[in-house]
VOGU-3710 file (C-alpha; in Angstrom, 3 decimals, decimal comma):
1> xxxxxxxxxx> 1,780/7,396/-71,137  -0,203/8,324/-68,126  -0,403/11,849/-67,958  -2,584/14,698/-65,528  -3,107/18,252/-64,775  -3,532/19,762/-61,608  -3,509/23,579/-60,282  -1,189/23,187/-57,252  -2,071/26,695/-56,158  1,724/27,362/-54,788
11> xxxxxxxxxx> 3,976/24,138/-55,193  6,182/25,265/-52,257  3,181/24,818/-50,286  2,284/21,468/-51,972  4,999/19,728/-53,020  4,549/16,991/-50,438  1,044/16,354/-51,685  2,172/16,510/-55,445  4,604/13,951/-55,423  2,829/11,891/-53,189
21> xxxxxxxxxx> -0,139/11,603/-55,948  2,384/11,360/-59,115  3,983/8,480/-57,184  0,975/6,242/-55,951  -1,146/7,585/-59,653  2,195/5,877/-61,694  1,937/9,140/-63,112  4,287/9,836/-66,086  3,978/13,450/-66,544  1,857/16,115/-64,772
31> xxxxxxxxxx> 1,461/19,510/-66,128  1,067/22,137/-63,300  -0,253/25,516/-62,989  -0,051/28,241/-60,733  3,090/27,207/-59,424  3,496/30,462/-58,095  7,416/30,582/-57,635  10,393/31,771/-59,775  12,866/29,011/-61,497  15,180/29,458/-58,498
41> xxxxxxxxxx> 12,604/28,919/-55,849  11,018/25,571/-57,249  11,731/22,532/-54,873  13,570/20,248/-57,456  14,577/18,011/-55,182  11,615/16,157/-54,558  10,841/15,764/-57,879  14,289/14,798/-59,276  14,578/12,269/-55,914  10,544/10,658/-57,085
51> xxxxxxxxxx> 12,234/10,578/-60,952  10,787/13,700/-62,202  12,485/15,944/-64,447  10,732/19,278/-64,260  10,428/22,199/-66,902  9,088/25,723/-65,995  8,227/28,521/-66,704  7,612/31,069/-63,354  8,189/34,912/-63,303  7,369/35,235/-59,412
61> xxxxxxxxxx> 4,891/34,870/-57,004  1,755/34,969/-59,606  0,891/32,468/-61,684  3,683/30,061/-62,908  3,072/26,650/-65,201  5,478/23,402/-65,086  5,922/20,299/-66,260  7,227/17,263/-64,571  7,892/14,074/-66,295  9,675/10,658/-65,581
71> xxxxxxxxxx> 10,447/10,702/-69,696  12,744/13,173/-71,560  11,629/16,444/-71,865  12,523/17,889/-75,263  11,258/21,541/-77,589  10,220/23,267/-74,465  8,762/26,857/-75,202  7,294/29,473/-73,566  4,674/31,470/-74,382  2,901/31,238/-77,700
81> xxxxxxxxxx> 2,580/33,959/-81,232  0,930/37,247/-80,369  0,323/36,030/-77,028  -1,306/39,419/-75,312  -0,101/40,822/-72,201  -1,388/42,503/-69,115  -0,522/45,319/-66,501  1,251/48,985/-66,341  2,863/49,238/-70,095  6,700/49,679/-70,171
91> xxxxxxxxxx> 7,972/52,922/-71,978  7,840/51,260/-75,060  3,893/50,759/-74,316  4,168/46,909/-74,383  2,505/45,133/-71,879  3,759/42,563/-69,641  3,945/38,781/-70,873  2,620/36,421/-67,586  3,533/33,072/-67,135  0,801/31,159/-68,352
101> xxxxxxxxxx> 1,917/29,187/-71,040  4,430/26,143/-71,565  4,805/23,841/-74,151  7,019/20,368/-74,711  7,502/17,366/-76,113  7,352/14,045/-74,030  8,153/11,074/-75,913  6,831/12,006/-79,402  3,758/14,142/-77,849  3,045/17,449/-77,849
111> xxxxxxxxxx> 2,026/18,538/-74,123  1,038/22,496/-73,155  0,319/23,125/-69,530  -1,859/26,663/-69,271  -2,841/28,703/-66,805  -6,107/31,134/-68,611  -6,087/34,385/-67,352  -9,612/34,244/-64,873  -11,044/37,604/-66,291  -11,989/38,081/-62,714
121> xxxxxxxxxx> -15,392/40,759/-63,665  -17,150/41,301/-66,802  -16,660/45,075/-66,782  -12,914/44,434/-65,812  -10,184/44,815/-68,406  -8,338/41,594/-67,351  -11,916/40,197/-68,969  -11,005/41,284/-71,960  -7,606/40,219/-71,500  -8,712/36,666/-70,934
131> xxxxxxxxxx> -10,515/36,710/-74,084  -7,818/37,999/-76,108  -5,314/35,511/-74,841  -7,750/32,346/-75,749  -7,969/34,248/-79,225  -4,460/34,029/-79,827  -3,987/30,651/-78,052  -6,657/29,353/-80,442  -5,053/30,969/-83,573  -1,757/29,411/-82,457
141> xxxxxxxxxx> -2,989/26,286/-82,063  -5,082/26,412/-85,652  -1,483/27,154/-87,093  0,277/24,440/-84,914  -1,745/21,704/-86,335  -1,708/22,530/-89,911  2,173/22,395/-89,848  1,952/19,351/-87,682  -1,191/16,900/-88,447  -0,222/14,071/-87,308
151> xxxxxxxxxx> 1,894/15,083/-84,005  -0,010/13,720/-81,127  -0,945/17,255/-79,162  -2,600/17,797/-75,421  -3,466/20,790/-74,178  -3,451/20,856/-70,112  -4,798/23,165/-67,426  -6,981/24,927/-65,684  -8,824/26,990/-68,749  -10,952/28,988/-66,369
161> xxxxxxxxxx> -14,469/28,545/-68,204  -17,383/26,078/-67,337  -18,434/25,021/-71,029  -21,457/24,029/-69,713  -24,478/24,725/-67,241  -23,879/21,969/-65,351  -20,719/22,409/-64,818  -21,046/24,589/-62,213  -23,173/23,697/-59,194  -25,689/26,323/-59,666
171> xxxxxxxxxx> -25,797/28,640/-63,087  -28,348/30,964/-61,373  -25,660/31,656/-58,815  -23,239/32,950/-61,892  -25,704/35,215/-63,380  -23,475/38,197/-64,594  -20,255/36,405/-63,759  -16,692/35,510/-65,406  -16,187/31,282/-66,247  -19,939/30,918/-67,942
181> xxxxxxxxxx> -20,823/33,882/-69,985  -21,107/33,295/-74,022  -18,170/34,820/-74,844  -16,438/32,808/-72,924  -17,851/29,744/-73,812  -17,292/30,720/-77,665  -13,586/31,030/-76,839  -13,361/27,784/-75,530  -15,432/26,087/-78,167  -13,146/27,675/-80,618
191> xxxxxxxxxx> -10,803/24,735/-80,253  -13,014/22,110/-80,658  -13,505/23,919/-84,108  -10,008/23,935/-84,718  -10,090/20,231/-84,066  -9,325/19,633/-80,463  -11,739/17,532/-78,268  -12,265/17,306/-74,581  -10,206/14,044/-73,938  -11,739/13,463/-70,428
201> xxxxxxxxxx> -15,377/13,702/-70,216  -16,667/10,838/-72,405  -14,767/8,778/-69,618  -15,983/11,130/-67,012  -19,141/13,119/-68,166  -20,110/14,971/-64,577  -18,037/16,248/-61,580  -15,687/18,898/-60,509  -12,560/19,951/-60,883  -12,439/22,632/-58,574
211> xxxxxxxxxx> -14,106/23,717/-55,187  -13,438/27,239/-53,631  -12,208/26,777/-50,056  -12,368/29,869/-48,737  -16,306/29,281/-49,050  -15,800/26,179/-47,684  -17,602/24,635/-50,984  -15,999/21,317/-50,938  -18,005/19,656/-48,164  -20,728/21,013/-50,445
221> xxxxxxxxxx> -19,977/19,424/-53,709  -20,496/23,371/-54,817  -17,413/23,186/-57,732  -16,873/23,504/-61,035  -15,729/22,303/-63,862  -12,911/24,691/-65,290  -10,119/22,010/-65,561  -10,128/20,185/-69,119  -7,543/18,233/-71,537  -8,064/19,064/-75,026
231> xxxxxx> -6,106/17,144/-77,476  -6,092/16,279/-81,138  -6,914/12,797/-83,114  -3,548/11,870/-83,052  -3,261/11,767/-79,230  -7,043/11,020/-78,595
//
């Protein structure tokens, strides 16, 4: 099964461009993030006419995960236990759930496509947000495979953190920021400790993932590497 992740960044705006690549890639099943659309707004039809059946999970024109797949799509869920929220509390002082998180099943395997919350400043709550949210993810996922050992499991998507110094084009340039601070870094390790491994880059050890291009960084090869599939023995 040929499977990939990709943060489409508005799927309305890409769909062209996504199907094209799942076509001409023979790609069985994408997970997607940022789809940035509600259920009712999601352009189906190119999918279902390139032989795509597509779960999602979109709330509205923030964040938003999905994924398509040319096999049957089975034990989709949303969301994941104690997963934290963020924003202005409801009377009952809960916080709002995002869409960030989907799960499935694709022929026998185990598939999550996840959007991490960016944190966006150190001294900003959504920081502490992101942090929470990997905690939880990570506890989940600890849980998941105990019950389920030898289930094949992937975990797709843009995780938001650069593991690594050389991930990013330039640490100096990050000093004080979000994606390569230690906490961070911890949170992300925390699945390898759980018993996850980073799928792709023994195949792939440098490169990018993602370029901003509002700084015009592509041209520059100034990216990062914030993009990852994590997955257990059984699948690896």
């Amino acid at each position: 099964m040929r499977i990939a992740s990709w943060n489409v960044n508005s799927i309305r705006a890409r769909v062209e461009r996504v199907v094209d690549y799942l076509v001409r890639e023979d790609v069985d099943v994408v997970c997607m993030q940022e789809i940035k659309c509600r259920e009712n707004q999601f352009p189906y039809e190119q999918f279902t006419a390139a032989g795509y059946d597509v779960v999602l999970h979109g709330l509205n024109q923030w964040n938003g995960v999905a994924i398509a797949s040319r096999l049957p799509i089975t034990e989709v869920q949303v969301g994941f236990a104690n997963m934290p929220g963020f924003g202005t509390p409801a009377d009952d002082g809960s916080l709002p759930l995002e869409a960030r998180a989907l799960a499935a099943t694709v022929d026998g395997v185990r598939l999550w496509s996840l959007y991490v919350p960016n944190g966006r400043e150190l001294d900003n709550p959504h920081y502490a947000y992101k942090l929470a949210w990997l905690d939880a993810l990570a506890d989940d996922t600890r849980a998941w495979l105990a019950a389920h050992p030898t289930v094949p499991l992937a975990m797709l998507g843009d995780w938001n953190v650069a593991p690594y110094d050389h991930d990013v084009w330039d640490v100096n340039e990050f000093g004080g920021s979000t994606h390569v601070s230690q906490a961070e870094r911890d949170a992300f390790f925390a699945f390898e400790n759980v018993g996850l491994s980073d799928v792709v880059r023994p195949l792939v050890p440098d490169g990018y993932t993602y370029w901003d291009y509002k700084q015009l960084r592509f041209p520059k090869n100034e990216g990062m590497r914030i993009d990852f599939i994590l997955a257990n023995p059984a699948f690896a």
